[in-house]
C-alpha positions as CSV (number, residue, x, y, z in Angstrom):
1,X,67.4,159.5,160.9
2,X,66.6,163.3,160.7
3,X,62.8,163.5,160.5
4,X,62.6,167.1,159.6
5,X,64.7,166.3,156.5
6,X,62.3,162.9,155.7
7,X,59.4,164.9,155.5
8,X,60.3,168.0,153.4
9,X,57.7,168.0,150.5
10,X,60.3,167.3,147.5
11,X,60.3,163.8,149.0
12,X,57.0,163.1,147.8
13,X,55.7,161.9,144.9
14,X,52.3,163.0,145.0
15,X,51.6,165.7,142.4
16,X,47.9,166.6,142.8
17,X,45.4,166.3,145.9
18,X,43.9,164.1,147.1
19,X,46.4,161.8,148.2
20,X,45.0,157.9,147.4
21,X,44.3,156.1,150.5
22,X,47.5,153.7,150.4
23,X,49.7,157.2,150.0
24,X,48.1,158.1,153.1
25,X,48.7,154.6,154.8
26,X,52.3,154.9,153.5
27,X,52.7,158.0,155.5
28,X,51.3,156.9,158.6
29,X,53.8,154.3,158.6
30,X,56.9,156.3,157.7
31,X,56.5,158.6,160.1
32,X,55.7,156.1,162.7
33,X,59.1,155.0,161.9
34,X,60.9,158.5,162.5
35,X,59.0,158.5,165.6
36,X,60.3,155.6,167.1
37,X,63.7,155.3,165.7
38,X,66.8,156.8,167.7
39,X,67.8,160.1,166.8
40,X,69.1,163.9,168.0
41,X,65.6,164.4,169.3
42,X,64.7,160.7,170.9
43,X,68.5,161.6,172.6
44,X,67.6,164.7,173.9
45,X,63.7,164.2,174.8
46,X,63.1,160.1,175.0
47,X,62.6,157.2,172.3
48,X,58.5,156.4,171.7
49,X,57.6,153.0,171.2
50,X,55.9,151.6,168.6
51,X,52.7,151.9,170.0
52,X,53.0,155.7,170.7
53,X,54.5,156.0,167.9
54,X,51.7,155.0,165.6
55,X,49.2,156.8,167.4
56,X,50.8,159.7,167.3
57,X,51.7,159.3,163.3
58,X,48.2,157.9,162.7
59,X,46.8,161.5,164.7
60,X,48.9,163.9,162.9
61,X,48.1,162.4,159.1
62,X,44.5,162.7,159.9
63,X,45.3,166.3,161.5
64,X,47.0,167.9,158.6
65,X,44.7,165.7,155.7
66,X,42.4,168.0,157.3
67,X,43.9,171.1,156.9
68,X,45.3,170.6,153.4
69,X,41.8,169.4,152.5
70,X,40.3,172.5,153.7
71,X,43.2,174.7,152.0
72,X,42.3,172.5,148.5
73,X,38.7,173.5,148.3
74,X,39.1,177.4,149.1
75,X,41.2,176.9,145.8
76,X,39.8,174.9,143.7
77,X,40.8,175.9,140.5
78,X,44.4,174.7,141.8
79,X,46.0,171.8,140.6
80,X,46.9,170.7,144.5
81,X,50.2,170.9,144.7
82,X,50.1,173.9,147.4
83,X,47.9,171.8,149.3
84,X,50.5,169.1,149.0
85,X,52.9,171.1,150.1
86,X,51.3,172.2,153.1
87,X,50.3,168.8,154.0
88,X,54.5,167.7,153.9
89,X,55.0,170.9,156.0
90,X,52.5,170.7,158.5
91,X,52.8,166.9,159.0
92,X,56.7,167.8,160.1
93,X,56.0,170.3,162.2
94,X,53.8,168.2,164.2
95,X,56.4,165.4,164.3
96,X,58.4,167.4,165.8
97,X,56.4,168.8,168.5
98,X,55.5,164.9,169.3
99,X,59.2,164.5,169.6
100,X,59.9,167.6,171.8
101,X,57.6,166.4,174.2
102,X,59.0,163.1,174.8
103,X,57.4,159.9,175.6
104,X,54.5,160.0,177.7
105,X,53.9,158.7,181.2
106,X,52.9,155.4,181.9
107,X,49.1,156.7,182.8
108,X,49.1,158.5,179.7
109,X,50.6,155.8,177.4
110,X,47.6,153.3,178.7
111,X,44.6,155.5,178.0
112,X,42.4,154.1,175.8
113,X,42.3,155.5,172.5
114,X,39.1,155.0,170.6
115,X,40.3,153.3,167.1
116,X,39.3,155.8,164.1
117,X,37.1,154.2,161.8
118,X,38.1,153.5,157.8
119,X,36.6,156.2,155.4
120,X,37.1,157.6,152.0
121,X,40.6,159.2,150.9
122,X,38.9,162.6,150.3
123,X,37.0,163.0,153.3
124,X,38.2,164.8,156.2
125,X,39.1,162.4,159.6
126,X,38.5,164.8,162.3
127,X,35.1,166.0,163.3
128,X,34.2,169.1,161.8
129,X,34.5,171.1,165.3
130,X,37.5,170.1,165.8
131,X,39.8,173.3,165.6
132,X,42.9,172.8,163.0
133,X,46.3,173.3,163.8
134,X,47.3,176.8,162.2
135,X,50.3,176.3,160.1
136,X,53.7,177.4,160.6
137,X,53.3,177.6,164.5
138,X,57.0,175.7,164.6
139,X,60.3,177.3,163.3
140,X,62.7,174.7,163.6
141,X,66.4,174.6,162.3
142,X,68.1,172.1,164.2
143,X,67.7,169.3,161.4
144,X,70.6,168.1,159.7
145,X,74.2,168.0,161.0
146,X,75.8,169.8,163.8
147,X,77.1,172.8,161.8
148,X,78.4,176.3,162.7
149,X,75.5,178.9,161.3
150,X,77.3,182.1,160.2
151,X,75.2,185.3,159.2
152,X,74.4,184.9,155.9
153,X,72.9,181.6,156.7
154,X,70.8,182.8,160.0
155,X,69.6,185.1,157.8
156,X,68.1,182.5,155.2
157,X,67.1,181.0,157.8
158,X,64.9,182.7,160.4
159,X,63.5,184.8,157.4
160,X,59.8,182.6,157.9
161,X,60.0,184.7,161.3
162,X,60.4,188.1,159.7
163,X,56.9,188.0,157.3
164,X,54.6,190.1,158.8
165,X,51.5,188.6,160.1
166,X,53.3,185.3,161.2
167,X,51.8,182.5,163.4
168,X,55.4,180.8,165.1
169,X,54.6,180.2,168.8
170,X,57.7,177.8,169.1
171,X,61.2,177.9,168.0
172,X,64.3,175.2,168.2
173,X,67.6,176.3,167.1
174,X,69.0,173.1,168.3
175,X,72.5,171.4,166.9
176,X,73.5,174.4,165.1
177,X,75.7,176.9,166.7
178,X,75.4,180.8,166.3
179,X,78.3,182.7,166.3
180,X,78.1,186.3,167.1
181,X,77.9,186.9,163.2
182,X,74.8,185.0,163.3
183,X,73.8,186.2,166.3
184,X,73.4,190.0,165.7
185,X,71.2,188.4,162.9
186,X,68.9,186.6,165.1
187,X,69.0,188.9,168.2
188,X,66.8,191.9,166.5
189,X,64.6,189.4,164.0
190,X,63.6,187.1,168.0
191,X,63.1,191.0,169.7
192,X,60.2,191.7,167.1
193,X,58.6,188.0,167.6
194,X,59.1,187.7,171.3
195,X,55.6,188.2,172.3
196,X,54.0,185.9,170.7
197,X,56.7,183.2,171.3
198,X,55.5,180.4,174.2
199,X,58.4,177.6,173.6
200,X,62.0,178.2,172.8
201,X,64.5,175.3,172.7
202,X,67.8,177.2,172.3
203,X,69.6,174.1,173.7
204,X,73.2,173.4,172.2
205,X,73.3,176.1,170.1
206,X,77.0,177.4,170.7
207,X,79.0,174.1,170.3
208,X,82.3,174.6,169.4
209,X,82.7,178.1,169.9
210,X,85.5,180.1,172.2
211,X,84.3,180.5,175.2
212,X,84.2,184.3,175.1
213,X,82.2,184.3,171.4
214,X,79.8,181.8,172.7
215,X,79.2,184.1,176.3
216,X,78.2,187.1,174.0
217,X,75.8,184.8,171.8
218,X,74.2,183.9,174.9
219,X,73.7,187.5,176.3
220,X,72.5,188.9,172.8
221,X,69.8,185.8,172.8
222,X,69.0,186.6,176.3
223,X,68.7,190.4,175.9
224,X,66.5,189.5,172.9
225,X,64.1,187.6,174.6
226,X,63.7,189.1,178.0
227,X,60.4,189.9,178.4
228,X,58.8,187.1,176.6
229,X,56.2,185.2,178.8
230,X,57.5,181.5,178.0
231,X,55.9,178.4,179.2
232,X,58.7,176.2,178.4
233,X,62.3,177.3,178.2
234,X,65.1,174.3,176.8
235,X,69.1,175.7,177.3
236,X,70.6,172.4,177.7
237,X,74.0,171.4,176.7
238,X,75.4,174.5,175.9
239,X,78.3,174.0,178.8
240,X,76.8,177.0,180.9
241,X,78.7,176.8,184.1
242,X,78.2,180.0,186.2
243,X,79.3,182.3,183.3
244,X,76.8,181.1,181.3
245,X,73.7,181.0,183.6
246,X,74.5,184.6,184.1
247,X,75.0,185.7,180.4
248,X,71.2,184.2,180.3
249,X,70.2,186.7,183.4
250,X,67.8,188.7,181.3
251,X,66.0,185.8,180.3
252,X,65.3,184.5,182.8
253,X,64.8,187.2,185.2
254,X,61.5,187.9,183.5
255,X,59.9,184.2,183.2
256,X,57.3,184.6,185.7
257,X,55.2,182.2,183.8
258,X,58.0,179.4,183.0
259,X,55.9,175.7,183.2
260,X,58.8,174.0,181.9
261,X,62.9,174.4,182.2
262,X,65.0,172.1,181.0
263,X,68.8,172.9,182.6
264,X,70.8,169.4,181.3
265,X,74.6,168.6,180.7
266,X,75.4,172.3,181.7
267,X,78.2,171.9,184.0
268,X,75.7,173.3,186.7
269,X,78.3,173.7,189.6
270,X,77.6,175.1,192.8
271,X,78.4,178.5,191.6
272,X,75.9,178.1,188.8
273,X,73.3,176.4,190.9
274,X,73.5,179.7,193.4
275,X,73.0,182.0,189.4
276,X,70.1,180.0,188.9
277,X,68.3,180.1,192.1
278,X,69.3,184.0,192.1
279,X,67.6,184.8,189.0
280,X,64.9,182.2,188.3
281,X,61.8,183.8,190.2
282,X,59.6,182.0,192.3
283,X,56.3,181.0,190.5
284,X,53.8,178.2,191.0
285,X,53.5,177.7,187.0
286,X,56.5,175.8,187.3
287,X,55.4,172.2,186.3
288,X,58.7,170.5,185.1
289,X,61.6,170.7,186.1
290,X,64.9,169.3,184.8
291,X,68.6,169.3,185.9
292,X,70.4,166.0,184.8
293,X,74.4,165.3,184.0
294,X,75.4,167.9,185.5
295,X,78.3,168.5,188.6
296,X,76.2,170.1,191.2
297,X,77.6,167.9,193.8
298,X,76.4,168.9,198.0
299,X,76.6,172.7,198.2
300,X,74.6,172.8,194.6
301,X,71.8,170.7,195.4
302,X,71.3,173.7,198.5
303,X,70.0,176.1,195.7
304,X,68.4,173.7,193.8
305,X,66.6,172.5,197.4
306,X,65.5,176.1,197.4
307,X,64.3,176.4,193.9
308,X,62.0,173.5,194.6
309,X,60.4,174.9,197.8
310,X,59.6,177.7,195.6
311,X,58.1,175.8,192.7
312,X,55.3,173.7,195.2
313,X,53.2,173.0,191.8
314,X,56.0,170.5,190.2
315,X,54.8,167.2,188.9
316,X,58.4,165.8,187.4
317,X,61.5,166.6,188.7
318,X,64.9,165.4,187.2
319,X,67.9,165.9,189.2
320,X,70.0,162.8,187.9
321,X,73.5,162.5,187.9
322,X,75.0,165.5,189.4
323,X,77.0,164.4,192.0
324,X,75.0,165.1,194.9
325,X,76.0,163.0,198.1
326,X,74.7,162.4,201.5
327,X,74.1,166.1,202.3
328,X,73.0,167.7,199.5
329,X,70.5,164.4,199.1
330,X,69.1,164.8,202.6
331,X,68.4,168.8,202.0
332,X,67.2,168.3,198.3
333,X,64.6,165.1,200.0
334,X,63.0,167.2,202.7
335,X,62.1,170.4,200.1
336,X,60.5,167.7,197.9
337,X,58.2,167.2,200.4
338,X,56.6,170.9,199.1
339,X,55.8,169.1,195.8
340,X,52.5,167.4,197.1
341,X,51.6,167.1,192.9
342,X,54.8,165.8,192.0
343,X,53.7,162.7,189.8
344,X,57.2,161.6,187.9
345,X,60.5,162.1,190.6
346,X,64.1,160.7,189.0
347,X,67.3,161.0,191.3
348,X,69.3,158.1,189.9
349,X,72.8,158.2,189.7
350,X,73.9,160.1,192.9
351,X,76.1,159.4,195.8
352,X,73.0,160.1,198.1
353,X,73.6,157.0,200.6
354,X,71.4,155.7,203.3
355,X,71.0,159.1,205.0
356,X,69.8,160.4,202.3
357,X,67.5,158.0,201.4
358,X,66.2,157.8,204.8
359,X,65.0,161.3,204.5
360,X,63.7,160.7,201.2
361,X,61.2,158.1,203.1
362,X,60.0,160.5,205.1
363,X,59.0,162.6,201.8
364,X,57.5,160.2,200.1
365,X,53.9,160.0,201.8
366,X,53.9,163.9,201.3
367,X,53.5,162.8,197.5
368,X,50.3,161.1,197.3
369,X,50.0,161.7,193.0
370,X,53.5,159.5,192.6
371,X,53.2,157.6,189.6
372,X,57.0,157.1,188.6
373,X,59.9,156.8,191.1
374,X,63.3,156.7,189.8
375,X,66.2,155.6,192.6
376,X,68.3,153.8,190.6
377,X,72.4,153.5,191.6
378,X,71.4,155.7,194.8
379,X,73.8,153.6,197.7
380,X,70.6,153.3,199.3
381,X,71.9,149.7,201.1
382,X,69.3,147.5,202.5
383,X,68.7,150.1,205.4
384,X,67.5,153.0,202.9
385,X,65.9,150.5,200.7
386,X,63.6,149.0,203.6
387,X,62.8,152.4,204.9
388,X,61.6,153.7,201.4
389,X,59.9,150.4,200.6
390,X,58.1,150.7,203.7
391,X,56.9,154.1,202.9
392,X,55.9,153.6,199.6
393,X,53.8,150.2,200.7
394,X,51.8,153.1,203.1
395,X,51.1,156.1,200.2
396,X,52.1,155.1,197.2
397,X,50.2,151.8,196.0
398,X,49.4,153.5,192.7
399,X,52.9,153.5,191.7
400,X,53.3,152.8,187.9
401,X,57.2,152.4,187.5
402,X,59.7,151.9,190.2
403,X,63.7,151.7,189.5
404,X,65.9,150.5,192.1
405,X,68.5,149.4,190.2
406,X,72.5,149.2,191.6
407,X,71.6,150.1,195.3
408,X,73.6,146.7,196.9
409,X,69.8,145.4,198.0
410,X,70.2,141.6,198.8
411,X,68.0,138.8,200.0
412,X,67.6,140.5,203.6
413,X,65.7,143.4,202.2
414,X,63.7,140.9,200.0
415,X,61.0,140.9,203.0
416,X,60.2,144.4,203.6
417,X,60.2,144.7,199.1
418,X,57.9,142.1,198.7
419,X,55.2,143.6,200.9
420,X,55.6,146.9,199.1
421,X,55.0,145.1,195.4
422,X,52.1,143.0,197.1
423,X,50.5,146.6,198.0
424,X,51.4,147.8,194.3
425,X,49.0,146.5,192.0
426,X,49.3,149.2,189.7
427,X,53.0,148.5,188.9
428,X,53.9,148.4,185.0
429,X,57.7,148.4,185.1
430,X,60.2,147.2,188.0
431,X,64.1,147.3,187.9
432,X,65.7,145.9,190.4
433,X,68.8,145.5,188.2
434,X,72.3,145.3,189.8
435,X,71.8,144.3,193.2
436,X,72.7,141.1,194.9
437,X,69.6,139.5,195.5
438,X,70.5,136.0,194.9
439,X,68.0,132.9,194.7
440,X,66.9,133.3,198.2
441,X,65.5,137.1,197.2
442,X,64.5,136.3,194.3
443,X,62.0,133.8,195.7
444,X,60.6,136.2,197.9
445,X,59.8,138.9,195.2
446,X,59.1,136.7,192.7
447,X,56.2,135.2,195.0
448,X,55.2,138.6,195.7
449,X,54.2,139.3,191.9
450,X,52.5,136.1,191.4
451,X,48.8,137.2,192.1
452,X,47.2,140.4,190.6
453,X,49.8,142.9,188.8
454,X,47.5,142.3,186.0
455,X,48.8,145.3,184.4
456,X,52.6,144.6,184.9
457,X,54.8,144.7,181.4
458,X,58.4,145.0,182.1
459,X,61.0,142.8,185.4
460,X,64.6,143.9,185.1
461,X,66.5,141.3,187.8
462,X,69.3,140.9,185.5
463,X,73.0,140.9,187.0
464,X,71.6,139.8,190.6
465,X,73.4,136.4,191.2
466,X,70.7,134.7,190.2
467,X,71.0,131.0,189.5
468,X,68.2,128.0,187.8
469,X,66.1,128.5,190.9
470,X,65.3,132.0,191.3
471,X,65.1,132.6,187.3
472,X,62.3,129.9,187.4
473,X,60.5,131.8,189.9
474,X,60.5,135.6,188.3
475,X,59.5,133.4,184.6
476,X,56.6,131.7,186.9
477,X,56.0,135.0,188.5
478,X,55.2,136.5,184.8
479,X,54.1,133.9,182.8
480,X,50.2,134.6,182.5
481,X,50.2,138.2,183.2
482,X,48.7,139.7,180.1
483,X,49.8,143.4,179.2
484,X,53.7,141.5,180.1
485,X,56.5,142.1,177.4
486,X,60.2,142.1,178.7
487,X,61.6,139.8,181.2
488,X,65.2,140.8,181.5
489,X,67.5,138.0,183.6
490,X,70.6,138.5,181.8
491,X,73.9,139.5,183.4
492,X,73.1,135.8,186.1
493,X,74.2,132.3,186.7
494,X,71.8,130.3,185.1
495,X,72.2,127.0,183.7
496,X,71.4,125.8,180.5
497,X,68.9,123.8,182.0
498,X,67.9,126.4,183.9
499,X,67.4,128.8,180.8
500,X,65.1,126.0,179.0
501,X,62.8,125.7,181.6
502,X,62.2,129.3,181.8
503,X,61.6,129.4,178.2
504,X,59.1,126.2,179.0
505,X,57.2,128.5,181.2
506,X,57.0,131.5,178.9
507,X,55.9,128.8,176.5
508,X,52.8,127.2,178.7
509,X,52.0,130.9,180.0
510,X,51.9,131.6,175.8
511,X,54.3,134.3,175.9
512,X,56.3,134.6,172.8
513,X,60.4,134.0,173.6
514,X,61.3,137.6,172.8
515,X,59.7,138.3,176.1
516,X,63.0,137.0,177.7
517,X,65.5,139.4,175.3
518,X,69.3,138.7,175.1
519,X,71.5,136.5,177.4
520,X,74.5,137.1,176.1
521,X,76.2,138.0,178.8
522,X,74.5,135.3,181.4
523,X,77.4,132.7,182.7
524,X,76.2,129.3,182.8
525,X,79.0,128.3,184.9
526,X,79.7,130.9,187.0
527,X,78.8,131.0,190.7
528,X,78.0,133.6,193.1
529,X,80.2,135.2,195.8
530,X,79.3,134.2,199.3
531,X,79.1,137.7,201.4
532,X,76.9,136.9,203.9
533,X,79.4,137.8,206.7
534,X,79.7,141.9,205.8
535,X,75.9,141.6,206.2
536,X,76.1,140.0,209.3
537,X,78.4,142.5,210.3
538,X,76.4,145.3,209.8
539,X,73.7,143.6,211.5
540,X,75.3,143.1,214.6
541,X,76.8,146.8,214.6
542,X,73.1,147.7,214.5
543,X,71.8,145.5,217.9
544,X,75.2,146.7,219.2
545,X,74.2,151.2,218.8
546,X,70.7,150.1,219.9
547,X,71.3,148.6,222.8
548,X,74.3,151.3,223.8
549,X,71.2,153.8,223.3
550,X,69.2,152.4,225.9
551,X,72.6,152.5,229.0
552,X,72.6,154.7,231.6
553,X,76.0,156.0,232.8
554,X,75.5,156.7,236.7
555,X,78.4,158.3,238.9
556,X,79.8,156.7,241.8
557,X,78.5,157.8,245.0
């Protein structure tokens, strides 16, 4: 559901101001809806939950009340539907910043939020120094369908931006894609706003277009804002490769003061990683940083090692599936260790391997502000898995979410886990999805939960081998932990028996069944495979290079 569209002001009903109290309420709720329901934004910047959500709706209503109160009594001889209007309009515009910043973090989504207080309809809800959000800060056309935008239509358009004396800070020309029709339209009107504009979101904007059309929409956008001091710059999905970061080159050779860049689903090859770290200059603004689904493979992750050494000031860093191996893993783990603020880090889905996640542990205590760590489907093995465990149990304790999902972690590695959670008290979210840890792991971590994690909300064990005994331990493990709200053991080998008493110990820990969430694709019946021997293998290749390290070799006399 589009909420741009939702929140238009011919959707409402209300003909003069003030709006009664249950209009308001009404509101609060709809948009709280929007915000929390999947769309082109949630897609592209994260889904809220409900919680969030809310907050965020019940913030925004009181916001713009506000302002449309204030704009009622300079004219009061008005019949409020201007102030109507401008509460629709504003209220959307705020949605959609919400949106465009994503979810928050874990710290941020548990800090308390004082509760507002019931009061009259007409009275304003934010304190009277409190400054008001100046209205039409936001231009925004991506609502709606993915459609082509041709001249005549740009024009309509972006004419908001052409009124003298306009406010717009941020633009989003998201989901609709310019052609060079509608390009020479845009490129002269964005010129004449540039330096006022902080955000642009230019992010799949040339869908669909030859590949020649869309590299001359892309320089005439680039040539129009060069010189614009952006702190956050969005070109995802628009299919750059090499070509593309390159028709961008006056753009972004002149964001010195870029704390955000969003670079996703861009075929970033090692070709375009080398444009990027050529023409994005070094600045310690830089506070986000985002590269995910791309095909940067070994060689890219190089430049994009060297783009972080230069950006020492970045708190989250994305560089998820892009191909990058052994290698390029090992070379893009030691120039994290420059990012000493880093506080979100997310390298799942990469071919990085045990080397690479060796290195990775010998980075981590460089980041004491860690708060999320995201190693998910990383071939870490048992080896990498103990040796970043270990170095997490040492500097990160405060660790709020930890994914180590698909990394072929079994029971032996259990040990070396379990001490790390023990030390991790802060933990909110662990996934330890697709591994093998069997019953005999799950034991071990399960037991390793048990006391403290007071805070702890979401386990993820599911399609680990698991069987009755070790689901009994994780829903024993959880139980009576407070804050808790998703225990996910799906994708196992539980009984039915086994599944009843877990939900009998949900039950006497008075947690409501939805805690446990689907089972469908749990197999009563089914077994697990017995591969103790390739462990034992690798185990005894190990003793066997460490004792071949310590032999002499001495030459016959």
């Amino acid at each position: 559901m589009d909420s741009t569209q939702d929140f238009q002001p011919r959707t409402f009903s209300i003909k003069l101001w003030p709006p009664s109290q249950s209009t308001r309420l009404m509101l609060v709720e709809r948009m709280t809806e929007n915000l929390s329901t999947e769309s082109i934004f949630s897609r592209k910047y994260g889904l809220l939950g409900k919680q969030e959500a809310h907050e965020n709706a019940k913030r925004i209503e009181e916001l713009c009340f506000a302002s449309a109160d204030e704009h009622f009594k300079r004219e009061p001889d008005g019949d409020g539907s201007s102030a109507v209007q401008l509460y629709a309009k504003e209220t959307s515009k705020l949605m959609l910043e919400v949106l465009k910043k994503g979810p928050r973090t874990t710290a941020e989504l548990e800090a308390p939020v004082a509760d507002t207080p019931p009061v009259p309809a007409d009275t304003p809800l934010v304190p009277t120094d409190t400054p008001l959000v100046p209205a039409d800060t936001v231009m925004d056309i991506s609502g709606g369908k993915r459609a082509f935008i041709e001249a005549d239509e740009a024009k309509e358009l972006l004419s908001p931006l052409t009124k003298p004396g306009n406010s717009y800070k941020r633009i989003c020309f998201s989901n609709r894609s310019f052609g060079i029709g509608a390009a020479n339209v845009a490129g002269p009107i964005l010129e004449a706003v540039k330096n006022q504009l902080t955000e642009v979101d230019i992010s799949d904007f040339v869908a669909g277009r030859p590949e020649d059309e869309a590299l001359d929409v892309m320089r005439i956008f680039s040539k129009a804002l060069e010189g614009s001091v952006l702190r956050y710059l969005n070109i995802s999905d628009n299919a750059l490769g090499e070509k593309g970061v390159r028709a961008f080159s006056e753009l972004l050779k002149s964001q010195e003061s870029l704390e955000e860049l969003y670079v996703m689903n861009d075929g970033i090859s090692e070709e375009a990683a080398k444009a990027l770290s050529e023409l994005i200059p070094a600045t310690e603004k830089l506070k986000v940083l985002h590269f995910h689904n791309n095909m940067t493979g070994d060689e890219g992750a190089m430049y994009i090692a060297e783009m972080v050494k230069r950006s020492p000031n970045v708190e989250s860093f994305r560089c998820s599936a892009t191909r990058i191996g052994s290698d390029g893993g090992v070379a893009l783990s030691e120039a994290l260790g420059t990012c000493t603020r880093l506080k979100k880090l997310d390298l799942r889905d990469n071919l990085f391997g045990v080397d690479a996640g060796l290195a990775l542990s010998e980075t981590l205590p460089k980041l004491p502000g860690l708060v999320e760590l995201y190693l998910s489907d990383l071939n870490l093995e048992n080896k990498g898995t103990k040796a970043i465990v270990n170095s997490l149990k040492q500097s990160a304790p405060q660790l709020e979410v930890l994914e180590m999902a698909g990394n072929e972690i079994n029971a032996r590695a259990a040990p070396d886990l379990a001490e790390c959670l023990t030390a991790m008290q802060s933990l909110k979210k662990l996934t330890l999805a697709e591994n093998e840890l069997k019953d005999d792991g799950a034991v071990i971590i399960a037991k390793s939960l048990e006391d403290g994690h007071t805070d702890l909300k979401e386990l993820d064990v599911s399609t680990n081998m698991l069987q009755r005994v070790g689901a009994r331990c994780f829903a024993r493990a959880v139980a009576t932990k407070p804050a808790f709200v998703q225990l996910n053991i799906n994708g196992n080998f539980i009984s039915d028996e086994g599944i009843d008493e877990v939900k009998e110990i949900l039950k006497a820990g008075k947690k409501s069944l939805d805690v446990l969430g689907s089972l469908d694709e749990n197999e009563p019946d089914g077994e697990p495979d017995d591969e103790e021997e390739d462990e034992d293998a690798e185990d005894n290749e190990d003793e066997l290079d460490s004792k071949l390290q310590s032999v002499k070799v001495e030459q016959d006399d």
